[in-house]
MIMARTOR-235911 format. One line per 4 residues: number of its first residue (from 1); their letters; for each residue z, y, x of N, C-alpha, C, O. Coordinates in steps of 0.05 Angstrom, whole numbers, always signed. Each point is the difference from the previous one (the first is absolute). Layout:
residues N
NUM) A) Z,Y,X,Z,Y,X,Z,Y,X,Z,Y,X  ...;
This chain:
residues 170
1) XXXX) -516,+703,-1486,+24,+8,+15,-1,+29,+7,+16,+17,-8  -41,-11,+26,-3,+36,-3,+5,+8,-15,+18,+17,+1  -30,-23,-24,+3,+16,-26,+27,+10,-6,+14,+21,+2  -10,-47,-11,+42,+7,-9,+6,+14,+22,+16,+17,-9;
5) XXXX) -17,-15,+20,+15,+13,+34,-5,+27,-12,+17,+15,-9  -52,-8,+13,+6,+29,-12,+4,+7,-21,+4,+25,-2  -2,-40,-21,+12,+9,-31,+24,-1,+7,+6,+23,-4  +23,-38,+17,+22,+4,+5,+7,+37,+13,+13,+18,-10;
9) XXXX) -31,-18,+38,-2,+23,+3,-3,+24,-9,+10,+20,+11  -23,-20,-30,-14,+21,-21,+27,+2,-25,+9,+21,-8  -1,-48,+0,+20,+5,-24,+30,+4,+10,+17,+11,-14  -12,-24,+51,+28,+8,-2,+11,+18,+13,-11,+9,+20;
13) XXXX) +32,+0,-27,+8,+36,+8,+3,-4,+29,+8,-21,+9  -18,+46,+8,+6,-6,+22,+18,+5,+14,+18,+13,-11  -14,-19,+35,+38,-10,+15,+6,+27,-4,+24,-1,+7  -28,+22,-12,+7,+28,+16,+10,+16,-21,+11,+22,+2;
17) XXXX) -16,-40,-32,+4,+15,-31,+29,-9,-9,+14,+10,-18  -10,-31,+35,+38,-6,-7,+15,+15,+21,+23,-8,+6  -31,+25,+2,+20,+17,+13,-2,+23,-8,-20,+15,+3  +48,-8,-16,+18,+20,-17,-13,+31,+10,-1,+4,+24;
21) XXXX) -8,+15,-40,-4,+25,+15,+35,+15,-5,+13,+5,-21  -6,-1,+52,+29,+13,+6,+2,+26,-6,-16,+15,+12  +35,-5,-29,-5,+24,-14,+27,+18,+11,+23,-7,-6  -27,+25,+17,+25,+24,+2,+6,+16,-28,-19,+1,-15;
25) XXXX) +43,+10,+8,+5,+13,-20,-9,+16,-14,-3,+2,-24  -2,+17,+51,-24,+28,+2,-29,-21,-24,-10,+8,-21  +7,-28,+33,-30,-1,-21,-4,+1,-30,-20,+4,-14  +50,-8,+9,+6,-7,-36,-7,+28,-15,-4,+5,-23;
29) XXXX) +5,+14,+48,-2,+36,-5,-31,-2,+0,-13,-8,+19  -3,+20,-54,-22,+10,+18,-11,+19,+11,+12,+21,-5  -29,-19,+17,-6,+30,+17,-4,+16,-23,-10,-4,-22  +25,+30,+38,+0,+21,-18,+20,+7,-19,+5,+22,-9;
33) XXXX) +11,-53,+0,+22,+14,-9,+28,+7,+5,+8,-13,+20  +9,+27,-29,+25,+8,+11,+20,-16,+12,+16,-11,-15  -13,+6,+46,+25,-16,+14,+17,+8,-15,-4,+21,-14  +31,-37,+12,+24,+2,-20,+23,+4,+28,-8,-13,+20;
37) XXXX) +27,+24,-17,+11,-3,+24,+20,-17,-22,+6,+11,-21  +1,-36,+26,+28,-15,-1,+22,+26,-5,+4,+20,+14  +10,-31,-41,+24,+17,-2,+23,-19,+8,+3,-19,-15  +18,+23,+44,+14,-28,+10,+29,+5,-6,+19,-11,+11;
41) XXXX) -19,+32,-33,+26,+12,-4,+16,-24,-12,-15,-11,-17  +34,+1,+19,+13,-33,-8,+17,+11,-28,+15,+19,-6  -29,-43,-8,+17,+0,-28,+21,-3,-8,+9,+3,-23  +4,-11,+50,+29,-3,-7,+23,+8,+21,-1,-6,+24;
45) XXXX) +19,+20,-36,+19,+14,+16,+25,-23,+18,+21,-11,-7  -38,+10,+31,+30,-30,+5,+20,+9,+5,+17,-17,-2  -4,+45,+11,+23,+3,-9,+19,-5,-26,+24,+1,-3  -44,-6,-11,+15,-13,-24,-10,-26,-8,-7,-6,-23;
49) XXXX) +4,-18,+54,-8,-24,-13,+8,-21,-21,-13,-17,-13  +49,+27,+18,+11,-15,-21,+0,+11,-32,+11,-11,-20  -21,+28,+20,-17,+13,-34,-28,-18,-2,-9,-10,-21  +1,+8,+37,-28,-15,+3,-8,-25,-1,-21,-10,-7;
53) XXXX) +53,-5,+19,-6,-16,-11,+18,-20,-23,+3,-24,-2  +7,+47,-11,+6,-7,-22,-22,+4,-29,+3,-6,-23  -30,+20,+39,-21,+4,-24,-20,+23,+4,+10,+21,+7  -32,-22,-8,-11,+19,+5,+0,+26,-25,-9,-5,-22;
57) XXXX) +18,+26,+29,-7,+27,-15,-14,+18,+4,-5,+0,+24  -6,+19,-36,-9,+14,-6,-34,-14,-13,-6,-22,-9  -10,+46,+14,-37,-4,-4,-14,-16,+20,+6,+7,+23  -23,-28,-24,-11,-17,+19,-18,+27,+9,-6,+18,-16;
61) XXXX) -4,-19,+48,-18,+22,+5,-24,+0,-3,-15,-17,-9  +11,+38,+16,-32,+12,-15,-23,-21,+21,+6,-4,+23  -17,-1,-29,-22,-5,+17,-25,+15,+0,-16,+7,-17  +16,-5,+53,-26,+23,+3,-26,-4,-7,-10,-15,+17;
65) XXXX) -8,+21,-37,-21,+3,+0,-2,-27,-14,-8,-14,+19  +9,+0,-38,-2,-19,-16,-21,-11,-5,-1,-25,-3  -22,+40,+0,-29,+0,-1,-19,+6,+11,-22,+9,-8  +31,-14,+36,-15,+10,+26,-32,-15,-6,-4,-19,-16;
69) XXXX) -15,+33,+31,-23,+0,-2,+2,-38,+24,+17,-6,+17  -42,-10,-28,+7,-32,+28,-31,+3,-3,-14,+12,-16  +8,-31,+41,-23,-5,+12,-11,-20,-11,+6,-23,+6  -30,+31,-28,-8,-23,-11,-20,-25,+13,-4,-24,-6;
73) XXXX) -5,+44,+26,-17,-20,+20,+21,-30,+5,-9,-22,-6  +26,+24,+13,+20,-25,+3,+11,-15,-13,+21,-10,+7  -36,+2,-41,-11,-11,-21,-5,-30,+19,-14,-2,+20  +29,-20,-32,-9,-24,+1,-2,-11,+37,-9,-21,+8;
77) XXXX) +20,+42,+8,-6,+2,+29,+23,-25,+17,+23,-2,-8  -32,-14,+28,+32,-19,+6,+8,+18,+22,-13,+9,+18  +40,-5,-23,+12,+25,+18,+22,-15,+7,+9,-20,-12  +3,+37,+41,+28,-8,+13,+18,+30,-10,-11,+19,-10;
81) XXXX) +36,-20,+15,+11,+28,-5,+33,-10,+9,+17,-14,-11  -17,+27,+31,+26,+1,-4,+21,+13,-12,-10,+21,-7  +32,-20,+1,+29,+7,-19,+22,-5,+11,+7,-10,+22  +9,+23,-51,+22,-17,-9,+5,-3,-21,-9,+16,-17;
85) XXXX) +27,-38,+9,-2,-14,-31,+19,+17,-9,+20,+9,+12  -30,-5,-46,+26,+21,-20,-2,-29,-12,-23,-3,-6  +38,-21,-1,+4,-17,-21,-1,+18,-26,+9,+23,-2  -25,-41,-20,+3,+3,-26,+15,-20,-11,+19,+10,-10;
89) XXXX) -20,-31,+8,+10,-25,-8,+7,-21,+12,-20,-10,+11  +42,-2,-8,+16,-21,+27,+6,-27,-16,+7,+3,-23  -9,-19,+29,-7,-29,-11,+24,-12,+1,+16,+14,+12  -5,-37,-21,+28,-7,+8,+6,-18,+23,+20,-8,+11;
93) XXXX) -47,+4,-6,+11,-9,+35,-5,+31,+18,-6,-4,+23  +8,+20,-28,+6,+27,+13,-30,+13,+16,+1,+12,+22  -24,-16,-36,-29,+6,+13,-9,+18,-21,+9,+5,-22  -32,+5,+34,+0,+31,-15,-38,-16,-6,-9,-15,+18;
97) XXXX) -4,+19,-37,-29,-7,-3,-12,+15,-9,-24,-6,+0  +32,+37,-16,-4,+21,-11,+12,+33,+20,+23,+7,-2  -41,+6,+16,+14,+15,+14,-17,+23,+3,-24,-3,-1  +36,+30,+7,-22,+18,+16,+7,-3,+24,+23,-5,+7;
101) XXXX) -44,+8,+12,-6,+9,+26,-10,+29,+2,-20,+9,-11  +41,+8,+29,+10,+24,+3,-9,+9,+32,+10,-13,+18  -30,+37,-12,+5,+7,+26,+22,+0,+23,-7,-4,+24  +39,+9,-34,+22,+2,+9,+20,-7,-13,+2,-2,-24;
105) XXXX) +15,-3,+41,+26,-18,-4,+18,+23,-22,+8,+22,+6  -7,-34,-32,+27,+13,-16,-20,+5,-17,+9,+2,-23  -40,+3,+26,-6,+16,-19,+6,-13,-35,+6,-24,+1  -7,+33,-27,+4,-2,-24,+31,-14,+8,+10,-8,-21;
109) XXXX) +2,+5,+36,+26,-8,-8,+19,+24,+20,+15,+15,-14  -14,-12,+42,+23,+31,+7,-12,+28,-8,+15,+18,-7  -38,-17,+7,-13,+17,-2,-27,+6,-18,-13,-20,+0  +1,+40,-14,-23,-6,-19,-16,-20,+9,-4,-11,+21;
113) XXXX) -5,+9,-44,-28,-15,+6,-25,+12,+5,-8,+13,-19  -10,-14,+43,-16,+15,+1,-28,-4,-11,-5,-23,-6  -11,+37,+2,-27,+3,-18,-4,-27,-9,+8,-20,+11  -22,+22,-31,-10,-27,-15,-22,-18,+22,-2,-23,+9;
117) XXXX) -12,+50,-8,-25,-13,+33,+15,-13,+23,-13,-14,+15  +37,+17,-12,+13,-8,+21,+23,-33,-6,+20,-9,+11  -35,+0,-30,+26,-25,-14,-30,-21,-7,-23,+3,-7  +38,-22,+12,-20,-25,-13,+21,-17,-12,+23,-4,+6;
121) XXXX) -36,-5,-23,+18,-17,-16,-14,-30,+2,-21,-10,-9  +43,-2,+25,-13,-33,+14,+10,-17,-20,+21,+8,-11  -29,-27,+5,+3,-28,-10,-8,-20,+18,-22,+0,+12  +48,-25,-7,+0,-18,+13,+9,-29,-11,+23,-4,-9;
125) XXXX) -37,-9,+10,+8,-39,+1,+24,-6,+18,+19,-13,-10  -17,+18,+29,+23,-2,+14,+17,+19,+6,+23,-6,+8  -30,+35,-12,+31,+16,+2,+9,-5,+28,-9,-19,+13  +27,+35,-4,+16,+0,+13,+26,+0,-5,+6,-1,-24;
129) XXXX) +18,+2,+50,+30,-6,-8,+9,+34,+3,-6,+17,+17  +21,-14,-38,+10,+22,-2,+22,+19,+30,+6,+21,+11  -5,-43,-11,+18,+11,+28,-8,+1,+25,+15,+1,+20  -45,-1,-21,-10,-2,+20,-18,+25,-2,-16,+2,+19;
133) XXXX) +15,+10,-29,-15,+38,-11,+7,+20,+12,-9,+22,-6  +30,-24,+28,+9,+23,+17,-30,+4,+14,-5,+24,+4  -7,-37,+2,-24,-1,+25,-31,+3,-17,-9,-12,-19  +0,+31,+33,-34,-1,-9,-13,-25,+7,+9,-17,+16;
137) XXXX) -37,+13,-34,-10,-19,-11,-32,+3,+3,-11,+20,-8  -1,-39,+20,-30,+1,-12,-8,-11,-27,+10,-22,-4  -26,+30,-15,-11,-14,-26,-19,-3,+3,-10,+19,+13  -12,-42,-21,-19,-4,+3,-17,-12,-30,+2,-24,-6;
141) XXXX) -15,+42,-7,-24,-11,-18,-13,+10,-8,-5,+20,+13  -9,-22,-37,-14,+17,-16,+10,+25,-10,+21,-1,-13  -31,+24,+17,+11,+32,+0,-17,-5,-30,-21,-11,-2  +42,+25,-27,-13,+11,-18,+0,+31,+1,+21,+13,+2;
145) XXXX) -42,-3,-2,+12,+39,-16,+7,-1,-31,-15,+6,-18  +41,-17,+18,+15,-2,-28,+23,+14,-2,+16,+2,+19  -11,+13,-53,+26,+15,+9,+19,-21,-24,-8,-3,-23  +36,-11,+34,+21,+0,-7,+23,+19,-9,-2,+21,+13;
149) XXXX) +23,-20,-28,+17,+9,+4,+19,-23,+1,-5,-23,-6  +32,+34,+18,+28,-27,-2,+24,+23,-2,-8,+22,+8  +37,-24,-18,+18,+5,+6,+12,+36,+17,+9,+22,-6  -22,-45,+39,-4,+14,+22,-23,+26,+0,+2,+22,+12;
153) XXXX) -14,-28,-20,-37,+15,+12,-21,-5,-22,-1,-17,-18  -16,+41,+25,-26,-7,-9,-20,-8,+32,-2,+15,+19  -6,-35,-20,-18,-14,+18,-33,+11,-1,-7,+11,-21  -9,-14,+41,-22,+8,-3,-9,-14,+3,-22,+0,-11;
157) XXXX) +28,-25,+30,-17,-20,+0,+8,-32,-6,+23,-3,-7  -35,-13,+8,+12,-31,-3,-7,-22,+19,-23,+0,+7  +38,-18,+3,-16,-18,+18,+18,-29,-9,+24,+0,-5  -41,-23,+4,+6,-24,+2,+15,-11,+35,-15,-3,+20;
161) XXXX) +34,+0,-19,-6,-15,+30,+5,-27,+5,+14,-19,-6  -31,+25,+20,-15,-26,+12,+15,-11,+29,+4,-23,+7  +1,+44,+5,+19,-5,+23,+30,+20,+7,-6,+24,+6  +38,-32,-6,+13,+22,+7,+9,-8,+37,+3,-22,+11;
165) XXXX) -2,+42,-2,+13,-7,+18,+4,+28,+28,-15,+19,+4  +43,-28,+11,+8,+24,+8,-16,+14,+19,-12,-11,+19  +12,+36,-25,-14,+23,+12,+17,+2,+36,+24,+1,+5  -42,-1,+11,+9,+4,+35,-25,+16,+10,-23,-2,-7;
169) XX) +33,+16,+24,-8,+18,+14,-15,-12,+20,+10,-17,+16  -35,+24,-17,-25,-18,+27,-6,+11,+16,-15,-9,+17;
């Protein structure tokens, strides 16, 4: 009975390794290289919303820094992060399971998309409801240092999640 007791001990992870390391935005930057200031100039002129939304024109915008330098230390790491969701793909019951998570509200859709270091590109089993994306978000899983591109962005990183749920002020 000792025995197993301490071979259980020895083989199973301990309580303190399922809790997510919580990551600010600033960390996706690594030291040393160039802060990007957010360009928040809005892509679309709403004085002419009814041009807008009859279709979008002109060039989709540039996005800053596409190939930003990411923190490889955070390879395989279980991280928290909060956002907000850019949907890539919406399901026909109206849930999004393919999305970036964006430092700020609008980013890749009113306004550029900022640095690639600054976008993760999430995959989810459950998704969320599209109409529920006005509000920041915690994600919770496995952090890859992987680069995607989509549509929207080039991504710098990738994460599975494992948990979504809304971001509040503590």
């Amino acid at each position: 009975m000792r025995r197993a007791l301490l071979l259980l001990l020895l083989i199973a992870p301990p309580l303190w390794a399922g809790e997510p390391r919580t990551l600010e935005w600033p960390q996706l930057i690594p030291e040393g290289a160039p802060v990007i200031v957010p360009q928040m100039t809005p892509l679309h002129d709403l004085s002419q919303l009814s041009n807008a939304l009859a279709g979008e024109s002109g060039p989709a915008a540039q996005q800053q820094a596409p190939d930003a330098p990411v923190v490889k230390a955070l390879d395989g790491q279980q991280v928290k992060l909060p956002g907000y969701i850019v949907p890539l793909e919406v399901s026909e019951e109206g849930r999004t399971t393919e999305f970036l998570l964006v430092p700020y509200y609008g980013a890749c859709i009113h306004v550029p998309p900022p640095p690639s270091n600054q976008i993760v590109h999430v995959f989810s089993e459950i998704g969320i409801k599209v109409e529920e994306l006005y509000q920041p978000y915690w994600i919770e899983g496995p952090m890859q240092v992987k680069a995607s591109s989509s549509e929207l962005a080039e991504a710098g990183y990738q994460m599975e999640a494992e948990k979504i749920y809304a971001y509040e002020l503590q």
